[in-house]
N, C-alpha and C positions, 0 to 999 in steps of 0.2 A: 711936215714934222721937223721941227728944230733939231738941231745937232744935241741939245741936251737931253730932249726927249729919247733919239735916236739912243743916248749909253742907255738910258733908264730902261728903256724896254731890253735892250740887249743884256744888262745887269738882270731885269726880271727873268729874263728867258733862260742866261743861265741858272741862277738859283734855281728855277723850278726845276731845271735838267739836275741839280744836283739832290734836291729835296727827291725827286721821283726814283734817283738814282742810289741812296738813303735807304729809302724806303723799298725798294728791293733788294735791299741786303740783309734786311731784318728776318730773324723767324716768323713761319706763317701765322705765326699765333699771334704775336704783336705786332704785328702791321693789320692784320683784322679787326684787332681791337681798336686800333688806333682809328681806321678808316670809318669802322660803326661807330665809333667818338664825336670823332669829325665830320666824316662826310654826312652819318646818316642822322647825328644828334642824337645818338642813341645814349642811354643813361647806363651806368655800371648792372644794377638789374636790367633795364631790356636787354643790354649785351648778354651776362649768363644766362639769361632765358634761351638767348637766341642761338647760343654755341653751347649751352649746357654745362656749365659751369659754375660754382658760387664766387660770389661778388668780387670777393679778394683774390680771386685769380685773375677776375682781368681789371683789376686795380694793376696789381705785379704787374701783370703780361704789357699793361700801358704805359706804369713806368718806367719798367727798365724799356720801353723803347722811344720813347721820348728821350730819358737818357741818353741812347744810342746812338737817336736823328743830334742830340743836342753835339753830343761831341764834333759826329760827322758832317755836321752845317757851322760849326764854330765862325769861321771865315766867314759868311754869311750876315752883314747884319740884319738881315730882313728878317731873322729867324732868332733872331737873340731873345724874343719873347716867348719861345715854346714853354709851355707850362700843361699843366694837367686840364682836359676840358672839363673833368667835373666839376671840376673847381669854379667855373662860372655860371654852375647850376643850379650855386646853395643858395 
């Protein structure tokens, strides 16, 4: 592995320490939402379904923690692109 490689992955490995570290300081409610977003490509209806909720709650609950990650990863430019994922499901 090259010395440049060598920052890149150390540069990836912190970011993800601080994105994981973000994201555990958020409320339960918006890091759930965010994770069925993300991880599991869930749609604003399958989340309320899934937590029992109507839609606009975890519209909220995702933006204000995107918001949240957004401030708390600023430094970050890996993360400069956070935006809403439904957004890439119209």
């Amino acid at each position: 592995m090259s010395e440049a490689d060598t920052r890149d992955t150390a540069a990836g490995d912190t970011a993800r320490a601080a994105l994981d570290a973000a994201l555990s300081r958020l409320p339960d409610d918006q890091r759930q939402a965010i994770e069925l977003a993300v991880g599991a490509r869930m749609t604003y209806h399958q989340i309320a379904n899934h937590v029992g909720v109507p839609g606009n709650v975890v519209q909220q609950r995702i933006n204000r923690g995107l918001q949240a990650l957004h401030v708390a990863l600023r430094d970050y430019p890996q993360f400069n692109g956070l935006h809403n994922p439904e957004s890439d499901r119209s």
